[in-house]
C-alpha positions in Angstrom: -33.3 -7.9 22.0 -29.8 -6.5 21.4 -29.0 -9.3 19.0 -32.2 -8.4 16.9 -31.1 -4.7 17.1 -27.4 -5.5 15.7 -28.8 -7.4 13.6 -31.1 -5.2 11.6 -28.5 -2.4 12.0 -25.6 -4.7 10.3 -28.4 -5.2 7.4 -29.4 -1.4 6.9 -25.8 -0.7 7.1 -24.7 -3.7 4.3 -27.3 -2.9 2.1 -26.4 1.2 2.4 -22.8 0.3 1.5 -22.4 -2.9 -0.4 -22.0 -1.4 -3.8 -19.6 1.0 -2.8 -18.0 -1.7 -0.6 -18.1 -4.6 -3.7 -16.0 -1.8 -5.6 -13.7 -1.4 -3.2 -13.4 -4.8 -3.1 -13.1 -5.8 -6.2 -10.5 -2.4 -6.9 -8.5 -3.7 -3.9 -7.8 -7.0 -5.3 -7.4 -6.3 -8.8 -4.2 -3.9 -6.9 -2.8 -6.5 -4.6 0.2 -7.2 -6.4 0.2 -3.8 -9.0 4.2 -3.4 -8.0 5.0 -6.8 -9.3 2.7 -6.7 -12.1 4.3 -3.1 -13.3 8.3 -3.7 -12.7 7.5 -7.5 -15.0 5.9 -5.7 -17.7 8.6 -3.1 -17.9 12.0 -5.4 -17.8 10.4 -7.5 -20.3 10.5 -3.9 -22.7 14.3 -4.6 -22.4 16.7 -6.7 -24.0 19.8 -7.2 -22.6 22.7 -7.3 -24.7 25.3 -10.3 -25.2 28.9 -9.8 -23.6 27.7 -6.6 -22.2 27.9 -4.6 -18.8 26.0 -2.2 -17.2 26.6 1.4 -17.4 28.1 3.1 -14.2 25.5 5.2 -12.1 27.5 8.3 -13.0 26.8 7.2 -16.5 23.5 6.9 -16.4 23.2 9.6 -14.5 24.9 11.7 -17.5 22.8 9.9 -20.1 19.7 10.3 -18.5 20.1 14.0 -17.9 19.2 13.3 -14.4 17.8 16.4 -12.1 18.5 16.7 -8.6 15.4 15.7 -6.5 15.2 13.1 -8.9 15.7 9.1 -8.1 17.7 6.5 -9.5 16.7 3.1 -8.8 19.3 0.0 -9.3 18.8 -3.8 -9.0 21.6 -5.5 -7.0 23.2 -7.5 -10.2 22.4 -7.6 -13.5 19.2 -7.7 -15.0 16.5 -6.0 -12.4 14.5 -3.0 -13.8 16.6 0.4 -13.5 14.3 3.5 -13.0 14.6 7.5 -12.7 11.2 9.1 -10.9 10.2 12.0 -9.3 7.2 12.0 -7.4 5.0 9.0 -8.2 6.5 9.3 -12.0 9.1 6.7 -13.1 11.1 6.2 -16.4 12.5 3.1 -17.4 16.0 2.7 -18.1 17.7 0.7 -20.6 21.1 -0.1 -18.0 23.3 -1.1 -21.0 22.7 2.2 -23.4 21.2 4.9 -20.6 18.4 5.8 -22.8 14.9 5.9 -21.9 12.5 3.2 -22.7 9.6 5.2 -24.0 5.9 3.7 -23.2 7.6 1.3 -21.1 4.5 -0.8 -19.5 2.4 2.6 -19.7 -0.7 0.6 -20.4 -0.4 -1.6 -17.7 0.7 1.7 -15.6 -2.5 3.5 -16.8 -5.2 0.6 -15.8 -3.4 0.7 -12.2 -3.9 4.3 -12.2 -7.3 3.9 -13.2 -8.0 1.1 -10.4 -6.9 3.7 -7.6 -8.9 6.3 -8.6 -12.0 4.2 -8.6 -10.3 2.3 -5.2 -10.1 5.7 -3.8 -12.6 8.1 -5.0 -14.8 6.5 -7.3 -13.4 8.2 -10.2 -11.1 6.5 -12.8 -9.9 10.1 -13.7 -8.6 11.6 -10.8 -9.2 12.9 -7.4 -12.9 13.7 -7.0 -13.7 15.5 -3.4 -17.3 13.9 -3.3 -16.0 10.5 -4.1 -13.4 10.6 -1.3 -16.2 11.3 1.0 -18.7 8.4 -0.6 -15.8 6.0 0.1 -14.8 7.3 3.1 -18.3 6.6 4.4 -18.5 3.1 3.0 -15.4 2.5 5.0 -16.6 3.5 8.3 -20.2 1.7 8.2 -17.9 -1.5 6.2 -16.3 -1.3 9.9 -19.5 -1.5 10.9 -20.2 -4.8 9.2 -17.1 -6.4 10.4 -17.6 -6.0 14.1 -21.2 -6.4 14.0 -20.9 -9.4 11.8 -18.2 -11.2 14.5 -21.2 -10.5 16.8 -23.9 -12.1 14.8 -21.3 -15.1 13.7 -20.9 -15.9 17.3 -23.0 -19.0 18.3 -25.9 -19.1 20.7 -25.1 -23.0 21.8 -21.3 -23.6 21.4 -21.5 -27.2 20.0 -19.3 -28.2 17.8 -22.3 -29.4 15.5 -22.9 -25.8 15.1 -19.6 -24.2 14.7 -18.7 -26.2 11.5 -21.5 -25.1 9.8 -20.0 -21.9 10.5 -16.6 -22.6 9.1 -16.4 -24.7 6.7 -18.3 -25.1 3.4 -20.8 -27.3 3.1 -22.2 -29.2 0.3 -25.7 -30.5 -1.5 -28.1 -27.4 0.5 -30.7 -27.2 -1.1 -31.6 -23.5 -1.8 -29.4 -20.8 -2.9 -30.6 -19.0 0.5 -29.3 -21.6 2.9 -26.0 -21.3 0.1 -25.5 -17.7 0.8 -26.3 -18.0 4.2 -23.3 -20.6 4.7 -20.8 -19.0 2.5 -21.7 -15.2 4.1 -20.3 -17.2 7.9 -17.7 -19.4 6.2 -16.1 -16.2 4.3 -16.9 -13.8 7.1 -15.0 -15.8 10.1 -12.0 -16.6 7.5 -11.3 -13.0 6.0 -12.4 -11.4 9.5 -8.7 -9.9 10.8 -7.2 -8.9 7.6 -10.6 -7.4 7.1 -10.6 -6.1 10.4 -7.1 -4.5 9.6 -8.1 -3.3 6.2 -11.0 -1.5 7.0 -9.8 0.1 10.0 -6.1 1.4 8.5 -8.4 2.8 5.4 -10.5 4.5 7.8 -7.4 6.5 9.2 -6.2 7.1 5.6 -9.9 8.6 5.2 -10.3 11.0 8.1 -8.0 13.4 9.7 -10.1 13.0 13.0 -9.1 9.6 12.7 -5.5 9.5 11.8 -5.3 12.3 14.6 -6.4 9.2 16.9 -3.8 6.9 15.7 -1.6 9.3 16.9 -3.2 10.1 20.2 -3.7 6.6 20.9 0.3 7.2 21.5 0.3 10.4 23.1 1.1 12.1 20.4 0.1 15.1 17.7 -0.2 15.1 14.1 3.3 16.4 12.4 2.4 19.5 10.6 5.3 19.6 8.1 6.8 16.6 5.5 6.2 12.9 5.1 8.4 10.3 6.6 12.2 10.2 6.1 12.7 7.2 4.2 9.1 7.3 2.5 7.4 8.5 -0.6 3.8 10.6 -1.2 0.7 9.1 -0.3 -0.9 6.8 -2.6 -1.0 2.9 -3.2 2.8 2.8 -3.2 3.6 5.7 -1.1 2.5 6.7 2.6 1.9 9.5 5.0 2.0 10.9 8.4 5.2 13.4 8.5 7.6 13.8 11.3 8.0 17.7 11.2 11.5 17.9 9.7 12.2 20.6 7.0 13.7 19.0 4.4 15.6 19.4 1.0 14.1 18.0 -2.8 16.5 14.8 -1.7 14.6 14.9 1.6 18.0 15.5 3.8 17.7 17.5 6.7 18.2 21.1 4.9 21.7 21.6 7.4 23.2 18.9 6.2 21.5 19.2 2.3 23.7 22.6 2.9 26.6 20.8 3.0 29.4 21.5 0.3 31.3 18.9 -1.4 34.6 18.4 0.7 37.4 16.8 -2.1 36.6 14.2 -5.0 33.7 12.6 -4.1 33.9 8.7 -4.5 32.1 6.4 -6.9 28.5 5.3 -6.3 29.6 2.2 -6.7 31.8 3.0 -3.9 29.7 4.4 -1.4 26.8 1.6 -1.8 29.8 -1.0 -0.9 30.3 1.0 2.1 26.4 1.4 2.6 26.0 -2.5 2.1 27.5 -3.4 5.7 24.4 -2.0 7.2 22.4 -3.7 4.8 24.1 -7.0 3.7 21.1 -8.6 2.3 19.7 -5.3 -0.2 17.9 -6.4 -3.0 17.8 -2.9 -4.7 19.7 0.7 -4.2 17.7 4.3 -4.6 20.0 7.1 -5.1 18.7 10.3 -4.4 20.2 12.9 -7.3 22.4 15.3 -5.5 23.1 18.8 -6.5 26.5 19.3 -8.0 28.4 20.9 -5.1 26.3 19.1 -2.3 28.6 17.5 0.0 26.4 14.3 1.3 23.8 12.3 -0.8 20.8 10.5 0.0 21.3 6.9 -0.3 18.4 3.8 0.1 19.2 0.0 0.6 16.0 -2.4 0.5 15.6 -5.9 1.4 12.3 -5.9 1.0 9.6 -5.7 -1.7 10.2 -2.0 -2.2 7.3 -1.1 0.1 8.2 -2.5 3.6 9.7 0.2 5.6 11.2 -2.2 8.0 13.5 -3.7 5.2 14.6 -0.3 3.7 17.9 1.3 5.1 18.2 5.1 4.5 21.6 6.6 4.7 22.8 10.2 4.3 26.5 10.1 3.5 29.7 12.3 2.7 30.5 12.1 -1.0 34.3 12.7 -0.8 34.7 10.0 2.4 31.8 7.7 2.6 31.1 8.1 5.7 27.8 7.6 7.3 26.7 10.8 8.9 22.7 9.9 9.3 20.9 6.4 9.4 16.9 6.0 9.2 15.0 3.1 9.3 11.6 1.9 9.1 12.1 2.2 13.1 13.1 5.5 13.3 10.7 8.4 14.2 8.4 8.4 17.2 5.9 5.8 17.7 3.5 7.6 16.6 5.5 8.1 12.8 6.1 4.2 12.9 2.8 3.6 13.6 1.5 5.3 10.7 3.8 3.9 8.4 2.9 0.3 9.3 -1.1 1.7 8.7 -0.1 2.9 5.7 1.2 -0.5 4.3 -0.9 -2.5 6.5 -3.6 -1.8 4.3 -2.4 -3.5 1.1 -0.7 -6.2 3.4 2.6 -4.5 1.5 4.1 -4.2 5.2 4.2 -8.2 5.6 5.6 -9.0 1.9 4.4 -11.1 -0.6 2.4 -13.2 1.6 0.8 -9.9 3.3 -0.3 -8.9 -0.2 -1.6 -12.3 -1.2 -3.9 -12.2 2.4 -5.1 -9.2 1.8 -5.9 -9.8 -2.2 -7.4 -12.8 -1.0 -9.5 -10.9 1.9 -11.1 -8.2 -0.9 -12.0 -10.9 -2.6 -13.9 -12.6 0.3 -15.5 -8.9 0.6 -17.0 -8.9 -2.7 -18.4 -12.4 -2.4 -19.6 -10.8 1.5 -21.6 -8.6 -0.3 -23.3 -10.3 -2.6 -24.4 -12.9 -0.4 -25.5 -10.4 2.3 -27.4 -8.2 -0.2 -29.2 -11.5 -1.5 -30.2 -12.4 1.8 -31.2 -9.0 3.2 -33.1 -8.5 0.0 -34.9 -11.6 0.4 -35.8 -10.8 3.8 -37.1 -7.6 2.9 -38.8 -9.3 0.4 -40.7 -12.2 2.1 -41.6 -9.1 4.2 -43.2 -7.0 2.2 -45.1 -9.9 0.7 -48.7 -10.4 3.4 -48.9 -6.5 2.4 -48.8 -6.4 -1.0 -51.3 -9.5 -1.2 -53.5 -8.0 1.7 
């Protein structure tokens, strides 16, 4: 009885939200690897010089016209892509003249853009308030589907002659029912826990009742003011969940943003060699445009792939001395902070690298191939159902 009652619940539910769930899908791998995708297109715009060396940060800095709150991003060696952004906008800086490359992978920028809008709300344009609640929807009942599904997957005889036709493919059936009926268990037990984790960190980036869990699960309260220390806005490269420290455009603590410039402040070149020994193996540096007279600066090292919080180094330090006065992590901040960032990133399998991002590419696509077989076999149930009365 409860089996047949999950069951026909699971159905309703899949065919209430598999074309908003297919679109998700589909949206969600088409933007499992967008960082990589963008940064290639735009260091291919630029040609580096023979015989030639970088500008200095301070020359860039000069060429670019650089504002404070703004960011400068710099490849460890010679060769990497070298932004300015504010926000979620980035430039693209030729390293050898300063200028700006205009148009700089804009189109490739501008489908990605595109993608999250439809990923997010439906809406290739923009934010749309209705489509945000459409796909917050889908989310909850596509948790739904994954639970009840592990429930309908699981065997009533645990023979072994029945489990494999449960996980593995299997060739020469002889209908495209008993098809879809294998590939629906073979793609459902595979893609279940990065699913599982999907679904359920894009339900707390849906609902405030449900990020306000997350953080209750830890004994905790929303923050009510800023986002994370050492993290951007919310969006497919950014994050949320604040940890209630007022902060300056650089995001400093505003005491020590306050701070005025001491003596000649040192190189940047300078003061990432100092940053470096907390950070040995950095692949890229972010420095956080100071204000003229400001006497610290905001200063990033990442290991990572620019969206792991656990391989990014944050450092707040004294221009004129280098030395360290503040160090953030993607450890530091309550549990409830950290936990929030790792939901954040979770969700595009960012947190866990390149292999995080090709499991969960890999598990959207399983979800779009979940839906279509479930909607073809609930349909044909429905319609071998309806059959007796339409010939009665």
């Amino acid at each position: 009885m409860l089996r047949n009652v999950i069951f026909w619940a699971h159905l309703l539910a899949g065919l209430t939200a598999g074309l908003v769930v297919f679109v998700l899908a589909v949206t969600g791998a088409l933007l499992a690897f967008e960082g990589q995708i963008e940064d290639w297109v735009r260091a291919r715009a630029i040609e580096a010089p023979r015989d030639a060396a970088p500008l200095s940060v301070e020359v860039l800095l000069e060429a670019t016209g650089a504002q404070p709150g703004q960011v400068l991003t710099l490849p460890r060696g010679v060769g990497g892509l070298v932004t300015l952004s504010q926000g979620r906008l980035a430039s693209v800086i030729d390293p050898w003249s300063g200028a700006v490359v205009e148009g700089a992978g804009a189109g490739v920028a501008e489908f990605f853009l595109a993608v999250e809008g439809v990923h997010r709300w439906l809406a290739p344009g923009g934010r749309s308030d209705p489509g945000r609640e459409v796909v917050g929807a889908a989310n909850l009942l596509f948790l739904w589907l994954v639970v009840s599904g592990l429930y309908l997957w699981l065997p009533k005889a645990w023979r072994w002659t029945v489990l494999k036709t449960k996980l593995f493919f299997r060739r020469g059936l002889p209908t495209a029912q008993a098809r879809d009926y294998n590939w629906h268990h073979v793609f459902g037990i595979w893609a279940l826990v990065p699913l599982f984790v999907i679904v359920l960190t894009g339900v707390v980036m849906s609902y405030s009742w449900a990020n306000a869990l997350l953080y209750a699960s830890v004994g905790e309260v929303v923050p009510q003011r800023g986002p994370p220390a050492n993290a951007p806005a919310e969006g497919r490269n950014g994050t949320g969940g604040g940890q209630g420290v007022q902060r300056g455009a650089s995001n400093i603590p505003n005491a020590l943003a306050r701070q005025p410039l001491s003596g000649t402040p040192l190189s940047y070149a300078e003061l990432i060699a100092v940053a470096e020994e907390t950070r040995p193996n950095w692949k890229r540096a972010q420095i956080a445009v100071p204000e003229s007279g400001a006497g610290v600066v905001a200063l990033t090292l990442d290991a990572g792939n620019g969206q792991q919080p656990a391989a990014k180094t944050r450092l707040v330090m004294d221009r004129a001395t280098g030395a360290v006065i503040r160090t953030e992590t993607g450890a530091t901040g309550t549990v409830g902070a950290r936990l929030r960032l790792w939901a954040r990133f979770a969700h595009t399998g960012q947190y866990y690298g390149l292999v995080g991002q090709a499991v969960a590419g890999l598990a959207s696509l399983a979800a779009a191939v979940l839906v279509y077989t479930g909607m073809a076999l609930g349909l044909r149930r429905l319609w071998r159902m309806a059959r007796p009365r339409r010939t009665a």
